[in-house]
NULUMTOR-301749 format. One record per residue: y, x, z of N, C-alpha, C in turn; residue in one letter. Coordinates in steps of 0.05 Angstrom, whole numbers, plus 32768, in hexadecimal, padded with zeros to 4 digits. Atoms other than C-alpha are relative to their C-alpha. Layout:
YXZYXZYXZA
...
END
This chain:
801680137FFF829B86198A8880097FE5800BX
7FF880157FF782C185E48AB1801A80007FF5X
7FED80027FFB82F785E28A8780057FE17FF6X
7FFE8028800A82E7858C8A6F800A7FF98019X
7FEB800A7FEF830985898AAF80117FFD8004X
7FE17FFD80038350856A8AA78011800C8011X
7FF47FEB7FF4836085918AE97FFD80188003X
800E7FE37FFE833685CD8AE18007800D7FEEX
7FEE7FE88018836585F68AA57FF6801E8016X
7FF57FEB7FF38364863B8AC0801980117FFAX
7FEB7FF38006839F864E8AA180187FEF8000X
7FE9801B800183CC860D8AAE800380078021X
7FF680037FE383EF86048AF07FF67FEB8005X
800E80197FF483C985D68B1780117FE8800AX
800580107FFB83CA85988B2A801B8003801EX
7FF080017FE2840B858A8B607FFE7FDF8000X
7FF2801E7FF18411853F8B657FE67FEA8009X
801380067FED83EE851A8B8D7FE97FF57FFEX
80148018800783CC84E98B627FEE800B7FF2X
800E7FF4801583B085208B387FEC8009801DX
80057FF07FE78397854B8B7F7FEA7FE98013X
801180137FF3837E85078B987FE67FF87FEFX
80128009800E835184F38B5B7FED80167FFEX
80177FE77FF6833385408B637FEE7FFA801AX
801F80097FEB8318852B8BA97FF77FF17FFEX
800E80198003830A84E68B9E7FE980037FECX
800F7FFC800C82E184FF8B657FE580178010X
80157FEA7FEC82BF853B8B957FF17FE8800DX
801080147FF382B284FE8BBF7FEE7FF08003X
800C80158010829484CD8B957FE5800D7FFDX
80117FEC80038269850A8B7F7FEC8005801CX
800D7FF97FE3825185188BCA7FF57FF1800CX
800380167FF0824284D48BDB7FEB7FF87FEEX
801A80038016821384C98B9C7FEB8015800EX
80117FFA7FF581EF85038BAE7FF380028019X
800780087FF181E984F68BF17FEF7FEB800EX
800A801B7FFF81D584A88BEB7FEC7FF97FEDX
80098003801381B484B58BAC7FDF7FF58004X
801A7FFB7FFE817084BD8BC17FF97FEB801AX
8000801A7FEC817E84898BFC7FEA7FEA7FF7X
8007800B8014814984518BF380017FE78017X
800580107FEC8155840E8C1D7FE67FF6800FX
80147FFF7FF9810C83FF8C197FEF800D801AX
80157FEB7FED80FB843F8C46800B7FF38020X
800280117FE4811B84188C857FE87FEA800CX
8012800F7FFE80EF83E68C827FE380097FFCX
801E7FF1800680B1840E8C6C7FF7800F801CX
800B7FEE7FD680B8843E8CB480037FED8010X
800880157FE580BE83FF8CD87FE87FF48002X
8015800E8004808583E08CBF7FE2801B8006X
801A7FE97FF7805484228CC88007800D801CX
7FFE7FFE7FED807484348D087FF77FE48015X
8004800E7FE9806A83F18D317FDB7FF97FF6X
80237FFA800A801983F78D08800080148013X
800E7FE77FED8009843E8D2B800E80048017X
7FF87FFB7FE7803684408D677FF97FF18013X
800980137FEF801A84018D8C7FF6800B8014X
80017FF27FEB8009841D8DD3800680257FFDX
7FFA7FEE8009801484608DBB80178009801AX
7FEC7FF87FF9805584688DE47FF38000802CX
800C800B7FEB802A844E8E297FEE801A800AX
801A7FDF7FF17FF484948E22800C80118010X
7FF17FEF7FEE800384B88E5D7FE68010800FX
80157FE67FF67FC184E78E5F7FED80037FDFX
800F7FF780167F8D85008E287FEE7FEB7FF8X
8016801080067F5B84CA8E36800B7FE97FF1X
7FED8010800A7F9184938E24800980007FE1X
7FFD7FF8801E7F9C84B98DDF7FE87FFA7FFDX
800A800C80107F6084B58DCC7FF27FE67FFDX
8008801680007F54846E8DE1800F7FEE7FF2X
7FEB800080177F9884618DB47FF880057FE3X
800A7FF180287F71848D8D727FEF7FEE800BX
8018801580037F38845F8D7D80057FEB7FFAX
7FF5801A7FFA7F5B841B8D8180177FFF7FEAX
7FF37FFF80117F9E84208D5E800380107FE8X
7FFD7FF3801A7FA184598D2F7FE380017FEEX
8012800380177F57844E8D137FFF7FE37FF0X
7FFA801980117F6784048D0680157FFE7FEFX
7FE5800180157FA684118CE07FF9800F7FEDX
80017FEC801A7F8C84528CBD7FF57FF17FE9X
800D800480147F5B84308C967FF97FE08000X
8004801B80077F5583EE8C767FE17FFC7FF2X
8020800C80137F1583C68C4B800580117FE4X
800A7FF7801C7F2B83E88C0F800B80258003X
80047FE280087F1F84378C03801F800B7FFFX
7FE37FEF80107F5D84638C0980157FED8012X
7FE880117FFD7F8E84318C2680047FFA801BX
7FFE80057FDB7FAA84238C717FFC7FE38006X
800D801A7FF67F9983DF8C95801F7FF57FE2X
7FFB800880117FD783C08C627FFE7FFB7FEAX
80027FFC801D7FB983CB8C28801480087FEFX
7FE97FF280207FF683E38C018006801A8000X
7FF37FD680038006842B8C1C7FDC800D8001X
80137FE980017FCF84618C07800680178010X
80037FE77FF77FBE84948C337FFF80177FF3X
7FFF7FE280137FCE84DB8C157FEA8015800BX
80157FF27FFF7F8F85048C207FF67FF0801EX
800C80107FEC7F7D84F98C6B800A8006801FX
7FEB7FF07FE87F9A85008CB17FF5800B800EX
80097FEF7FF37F97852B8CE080088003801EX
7FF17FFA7FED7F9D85418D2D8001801F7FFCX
7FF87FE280057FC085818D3D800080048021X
7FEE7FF67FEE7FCB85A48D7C8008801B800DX
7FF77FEB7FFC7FF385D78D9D7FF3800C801AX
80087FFB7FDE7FDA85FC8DE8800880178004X
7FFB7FF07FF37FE4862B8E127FE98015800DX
801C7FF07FF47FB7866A8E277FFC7FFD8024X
800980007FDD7F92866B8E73801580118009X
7FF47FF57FF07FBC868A8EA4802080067FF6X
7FEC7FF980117FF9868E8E78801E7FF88014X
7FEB7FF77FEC8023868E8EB8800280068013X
800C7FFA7FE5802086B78EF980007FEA8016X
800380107FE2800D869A8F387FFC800C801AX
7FF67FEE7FE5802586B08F7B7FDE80048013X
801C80037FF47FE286CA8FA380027FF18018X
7FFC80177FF07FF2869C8FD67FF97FEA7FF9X
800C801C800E7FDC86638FAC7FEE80027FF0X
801C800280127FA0867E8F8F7FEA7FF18007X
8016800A7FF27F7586618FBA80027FE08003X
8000801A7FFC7F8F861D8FB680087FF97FF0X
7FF9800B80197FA686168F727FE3800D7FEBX
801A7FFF80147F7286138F34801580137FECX
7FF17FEB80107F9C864C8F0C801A7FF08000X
7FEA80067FFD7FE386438EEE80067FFE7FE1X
7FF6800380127FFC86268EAB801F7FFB7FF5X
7FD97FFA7FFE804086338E8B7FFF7FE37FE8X
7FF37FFF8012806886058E627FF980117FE3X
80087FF4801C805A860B8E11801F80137FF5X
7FF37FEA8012808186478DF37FED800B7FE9X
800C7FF680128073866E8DB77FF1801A800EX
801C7FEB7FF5806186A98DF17FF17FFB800DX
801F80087FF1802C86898E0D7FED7FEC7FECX
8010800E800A800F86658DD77FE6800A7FF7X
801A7FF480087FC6866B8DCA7FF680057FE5X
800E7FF680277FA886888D7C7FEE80088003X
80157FF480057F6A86998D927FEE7FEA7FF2X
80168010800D7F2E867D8D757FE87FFC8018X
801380017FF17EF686588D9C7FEB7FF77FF8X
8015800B80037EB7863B8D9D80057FE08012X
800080167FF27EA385F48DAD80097FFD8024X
7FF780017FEA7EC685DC8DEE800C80178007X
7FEC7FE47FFD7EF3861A8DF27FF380118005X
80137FEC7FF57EBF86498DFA800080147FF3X
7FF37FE380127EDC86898DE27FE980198001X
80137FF680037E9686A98DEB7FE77FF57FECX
800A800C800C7E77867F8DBD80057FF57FE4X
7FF4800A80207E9086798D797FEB7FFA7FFDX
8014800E800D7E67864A8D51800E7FFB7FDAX
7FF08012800F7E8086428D0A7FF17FF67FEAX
80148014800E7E4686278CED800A7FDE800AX
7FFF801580027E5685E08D0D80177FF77FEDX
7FEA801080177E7C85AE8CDE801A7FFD8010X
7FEA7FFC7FE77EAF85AA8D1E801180128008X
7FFE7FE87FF57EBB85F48D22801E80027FFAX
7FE6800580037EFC85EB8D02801C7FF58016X
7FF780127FE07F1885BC8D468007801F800EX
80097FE37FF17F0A86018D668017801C7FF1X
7FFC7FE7800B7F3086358D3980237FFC7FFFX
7FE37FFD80037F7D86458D3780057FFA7FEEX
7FEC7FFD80137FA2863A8D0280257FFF7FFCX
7FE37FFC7FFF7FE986598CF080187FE77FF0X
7FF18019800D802386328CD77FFF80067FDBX
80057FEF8021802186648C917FDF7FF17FF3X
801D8002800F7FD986528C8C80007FDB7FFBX
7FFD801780047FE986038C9280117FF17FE7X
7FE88001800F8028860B8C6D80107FE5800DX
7FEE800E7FED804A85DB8CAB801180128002X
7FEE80058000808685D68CC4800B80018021X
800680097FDB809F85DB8D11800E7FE38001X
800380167FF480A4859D8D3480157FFC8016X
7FE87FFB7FE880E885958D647FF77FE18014X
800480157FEE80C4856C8DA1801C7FFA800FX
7FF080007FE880E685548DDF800280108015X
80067FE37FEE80CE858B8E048006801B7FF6X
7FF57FE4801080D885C28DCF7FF97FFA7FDFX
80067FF1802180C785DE8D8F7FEC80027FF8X
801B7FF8800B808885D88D7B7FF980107FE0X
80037FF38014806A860B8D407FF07FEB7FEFX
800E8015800E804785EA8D007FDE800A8003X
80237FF980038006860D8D117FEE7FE9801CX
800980027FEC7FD485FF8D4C7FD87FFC7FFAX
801E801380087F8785E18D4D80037FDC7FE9X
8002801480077F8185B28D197FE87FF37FF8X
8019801880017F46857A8D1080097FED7FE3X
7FF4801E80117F4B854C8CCD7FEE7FEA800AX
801A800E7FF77F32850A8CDA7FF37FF47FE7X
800A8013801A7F0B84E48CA6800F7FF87FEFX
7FFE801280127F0F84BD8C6B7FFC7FE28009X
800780247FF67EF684778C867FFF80028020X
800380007FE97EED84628CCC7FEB80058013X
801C7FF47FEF7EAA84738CDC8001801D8006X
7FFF7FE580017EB484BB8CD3801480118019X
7FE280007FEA7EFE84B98CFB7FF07FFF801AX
800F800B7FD67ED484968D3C7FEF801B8002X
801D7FE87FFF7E9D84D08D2F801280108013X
7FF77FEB80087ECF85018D2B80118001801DX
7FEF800B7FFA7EFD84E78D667FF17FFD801CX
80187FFF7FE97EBD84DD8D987FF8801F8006X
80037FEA7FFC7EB085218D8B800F8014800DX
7FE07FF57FF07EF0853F8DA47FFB7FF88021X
7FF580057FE67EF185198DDD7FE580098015X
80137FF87FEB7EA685248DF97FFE80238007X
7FFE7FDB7FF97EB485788DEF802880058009X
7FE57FF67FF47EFD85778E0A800B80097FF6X
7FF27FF780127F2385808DD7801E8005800FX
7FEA7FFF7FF57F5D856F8DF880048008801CX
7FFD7FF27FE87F6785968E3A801A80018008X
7FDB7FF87FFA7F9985A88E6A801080147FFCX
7FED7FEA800F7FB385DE8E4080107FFB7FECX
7FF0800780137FC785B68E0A80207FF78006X
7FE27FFF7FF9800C85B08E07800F7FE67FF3X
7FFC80108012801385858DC97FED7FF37FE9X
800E800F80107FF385518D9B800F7FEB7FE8X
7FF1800B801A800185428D537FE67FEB7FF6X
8008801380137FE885088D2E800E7FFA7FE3X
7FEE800380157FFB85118CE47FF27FF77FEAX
8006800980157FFA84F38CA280127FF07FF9X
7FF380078016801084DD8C657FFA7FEA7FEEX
800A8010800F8014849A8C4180147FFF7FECX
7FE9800E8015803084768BFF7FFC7FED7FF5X
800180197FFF8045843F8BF280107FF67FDEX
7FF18000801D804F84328BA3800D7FEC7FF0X
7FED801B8004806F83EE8BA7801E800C7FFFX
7FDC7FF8800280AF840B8BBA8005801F8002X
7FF87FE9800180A184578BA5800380128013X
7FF87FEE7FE580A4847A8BEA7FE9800E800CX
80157FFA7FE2807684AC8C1B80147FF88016X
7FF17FFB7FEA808284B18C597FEC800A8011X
80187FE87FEC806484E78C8780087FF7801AX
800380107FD9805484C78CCF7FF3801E800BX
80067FE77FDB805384FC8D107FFE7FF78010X
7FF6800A7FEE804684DE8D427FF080188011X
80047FEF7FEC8044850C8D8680017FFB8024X
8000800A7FE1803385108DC77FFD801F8018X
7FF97FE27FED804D85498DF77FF57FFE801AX
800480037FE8803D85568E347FFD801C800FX
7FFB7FE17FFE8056858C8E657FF680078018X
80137FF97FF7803A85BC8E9580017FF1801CX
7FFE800F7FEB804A85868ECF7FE37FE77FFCX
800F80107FFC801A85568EB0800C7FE67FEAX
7FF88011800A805185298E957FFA7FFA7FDFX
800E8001801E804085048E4B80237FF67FF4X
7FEB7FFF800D807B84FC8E187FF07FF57FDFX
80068002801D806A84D38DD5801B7FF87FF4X
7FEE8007800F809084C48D9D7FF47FFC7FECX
80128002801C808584B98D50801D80027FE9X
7FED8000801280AE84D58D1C7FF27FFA7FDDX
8004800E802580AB84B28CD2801680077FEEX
7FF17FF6801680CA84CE8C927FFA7FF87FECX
8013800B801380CC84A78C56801480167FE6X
7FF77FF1802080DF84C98C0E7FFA7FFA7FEEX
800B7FFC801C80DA84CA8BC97FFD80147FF2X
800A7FE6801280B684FD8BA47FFB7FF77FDEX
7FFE8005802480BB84D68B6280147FEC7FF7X
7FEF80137FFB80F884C88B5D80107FF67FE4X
7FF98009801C810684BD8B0E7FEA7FEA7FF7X
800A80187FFF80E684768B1080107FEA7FF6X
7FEF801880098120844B8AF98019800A7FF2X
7FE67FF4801D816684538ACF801A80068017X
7FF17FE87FEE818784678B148000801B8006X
80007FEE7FF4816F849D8B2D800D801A7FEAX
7FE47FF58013818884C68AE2801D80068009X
7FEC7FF97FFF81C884BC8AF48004800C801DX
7FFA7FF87FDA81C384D08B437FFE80267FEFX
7FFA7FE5800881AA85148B1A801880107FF6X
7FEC7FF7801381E3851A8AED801A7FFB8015X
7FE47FFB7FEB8213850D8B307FFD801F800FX
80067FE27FFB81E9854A8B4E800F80187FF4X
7FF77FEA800B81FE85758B1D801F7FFC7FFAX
7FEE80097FFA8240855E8B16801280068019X
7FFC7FFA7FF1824785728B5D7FFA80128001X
80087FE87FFF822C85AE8B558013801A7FEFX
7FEE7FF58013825F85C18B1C801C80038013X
7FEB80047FEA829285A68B597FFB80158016X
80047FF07FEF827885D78B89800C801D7FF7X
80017FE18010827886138B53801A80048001X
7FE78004800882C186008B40800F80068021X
7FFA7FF97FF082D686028B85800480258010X
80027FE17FEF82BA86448BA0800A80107FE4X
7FF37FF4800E82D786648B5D801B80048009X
7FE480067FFE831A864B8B6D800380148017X
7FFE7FFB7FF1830F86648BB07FF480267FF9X
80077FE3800482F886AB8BA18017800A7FECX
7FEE7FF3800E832D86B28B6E802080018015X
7FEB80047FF48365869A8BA17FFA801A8017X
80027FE47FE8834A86CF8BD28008801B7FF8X
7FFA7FE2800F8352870A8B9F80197FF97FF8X
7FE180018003839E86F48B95800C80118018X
7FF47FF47FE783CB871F8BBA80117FEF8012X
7FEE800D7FF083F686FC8BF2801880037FF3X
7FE9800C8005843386DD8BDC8014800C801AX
7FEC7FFD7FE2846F86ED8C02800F7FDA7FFEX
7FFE800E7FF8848A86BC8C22801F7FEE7FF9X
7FED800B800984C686888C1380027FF08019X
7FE980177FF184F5864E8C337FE67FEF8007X
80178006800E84B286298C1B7FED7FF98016X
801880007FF7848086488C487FEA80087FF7X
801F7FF38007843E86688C3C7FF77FF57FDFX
80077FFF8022843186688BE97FE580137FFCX
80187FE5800183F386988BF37FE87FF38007X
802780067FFE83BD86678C087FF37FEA7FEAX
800A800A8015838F86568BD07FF77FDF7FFCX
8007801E8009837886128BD980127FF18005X
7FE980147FFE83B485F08BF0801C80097FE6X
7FE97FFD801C83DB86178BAC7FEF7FEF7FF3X
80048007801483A786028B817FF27FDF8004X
800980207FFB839185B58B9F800B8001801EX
7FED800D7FE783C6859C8BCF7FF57FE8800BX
800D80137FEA83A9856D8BFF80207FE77FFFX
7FE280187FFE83D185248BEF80067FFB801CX
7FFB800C7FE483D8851B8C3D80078016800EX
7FF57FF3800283F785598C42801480087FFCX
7FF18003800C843A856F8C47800880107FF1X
7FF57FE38018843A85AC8C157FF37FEF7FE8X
800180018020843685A48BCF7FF580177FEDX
80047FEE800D842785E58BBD8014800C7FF5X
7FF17FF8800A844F860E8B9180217FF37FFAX
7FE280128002849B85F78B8A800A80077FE4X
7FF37FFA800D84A686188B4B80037FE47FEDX
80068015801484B485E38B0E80007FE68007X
7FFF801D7FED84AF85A38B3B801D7FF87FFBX
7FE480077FFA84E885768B3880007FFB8020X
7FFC80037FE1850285688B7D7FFE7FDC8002X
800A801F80078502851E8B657FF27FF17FF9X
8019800A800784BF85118B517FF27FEF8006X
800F80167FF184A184CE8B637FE280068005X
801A7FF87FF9846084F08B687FFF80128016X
80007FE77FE3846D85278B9C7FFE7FFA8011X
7FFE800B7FE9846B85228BDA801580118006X
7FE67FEE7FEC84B0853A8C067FF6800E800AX
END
């Protein structure tokens, strides 16, 4: 299958000199660096700078719950939505369905407390782990005697797994967060967001159990072809302390748009034929029996017989070689 490869014969003695050995990797290379850069898009630098210094504006300053949502009120409802339907305060990137908060917590008591300090401490919260994290289901204001799921809200209230979201975990500064937790979407426009956003905060959404707080969503921007999925998070651990950040990812999901991206495919595969060709070589050099040994030195290992490394001082095989070869190496 690879035998349009002037080095890849399987029945020829390979490739000893250097310039042949060198244009094999320089070609692996070339190959590895297309697919790697291929999908690169300079645009997307400039695109996460421009939607990061939009939604992060005090953002990095919240150092309690009330603070967040005086942040979703102020900065992220003026950016989400602009005058025209669908679109963020720029007008050029579309919002991809609609965003959402998420968060992670911790169950009551979810770490002993010496009886010596019962009486003067208000219980004892651990640090978020996966064994103390909470999946129950509640009712408005955490009221686990009260399921309600008639309200339109009830959802705020109910677990959801990472399988059932189909997320992703989340590597904070504090840990690992899972892709599940309580999630809330907020609106379509900004009246709905403030509704939605007021409501949280007068039933306590956010408590001192929560551990973690996601703000997610997805825009695109069809000037220069790209999403880019914004996280922004805000940790905070069982001391009290707050931790934000905001991670942005931009991509292309349509990426056969112009008379490049074709050939980035046809380097893919290309590389892929380079990979195959390799681990053949290498699975056949393993089922060779060991060579005994010569003046020489070791003739028994497969990739330096069959592609000698030019910066190397073996050559591989000695048979047939002149000793005078302006191609060899000494």
């Amino acid at each position: 299958m690879l035998h349009f490869l002037p080095w890849a014969w399987w029945d020829r003695e390979p490739c000893l000199t250097s310039d042949c050995a060198s244009s094999a990797y320089l070609g692996f290379l070339w190959m590895l660096l297309l697919v790697a850069y291929g999908q690169r898009d300079p645009n997307a630098y400039h695109f996460n700078r421009h939607l990061e210094h939009s939604f992060t504006q005090g953002f990095s300053a919240v150092l309690g719950f009330q603070e967040f949502f005086t942040w979703a009120n102020t900065t992220l409802v003026s950016n989400l939505y602009s005058h025209h339907s669908g679109f963020i305060t720029d007008g050029n990137s579309k919002l991809v369905g609609s965003a959402q908060i998420r968060q992670v917590r911790v169950r009551e008591g979810s770490c002993p407390l010496a009886p010596q300090l019962r009486a003067s401490l208000d219980g004892c919260r651990a640090p978020y782990s996966m064994d103390v994290e909470d999946l129950s289901d509640y009712g408005e204001g955490w009221n686990a005697s009260a399921l309600n799921n008639s309200n339109r809200f009830s959802q705020a209230w109910q677990y959801q797994s990472q399988s059932q979201r189909r997320g992703y975990p989340i590597w904070g500064k504090l840990t690992v967060y899972p892709g599940g937790g309580y999630v809330v979407p907020l609106g379509t426009d900004r009246q709905s967001t403030s509704r939605i956003l007021q409501y949280l905060f007068d039933n306590t959404w956010l408590d001192r159990l929560t551990r973690a707080v996601f703000v997610e969503f997805t825009v695109y921007n069809a000037n220069v072809n790209l999403f880019c999925i914004v996280t922004l998070t805000l940790e905070t651990s069982a001391l009290g302390t707050f931790f934000a950040h905001a991670d942005l990812q931009s991509l292309r999901l349509c990426p056969f748009t112009d008379g490049w991206h074709p050939f980035v495919v046809a380097a893919e595969v290309v590389y892929l034929l380079f990979l195959l060709y390799y681990m053949i070589v290498q699975v056949r050099g393993g089922l060779v029996a060991p060579r005994a040994r010569d003046g020489d030195g070791c003739r028994s290992c497969p990739l330096s017989h069959l592609f000698p490394l030019p910066w190397s001082g073996r050559e591989g095989p000695q048979e047939g070689r002149e000793k005078d070869s302006p191609y060899l190496l000494p």
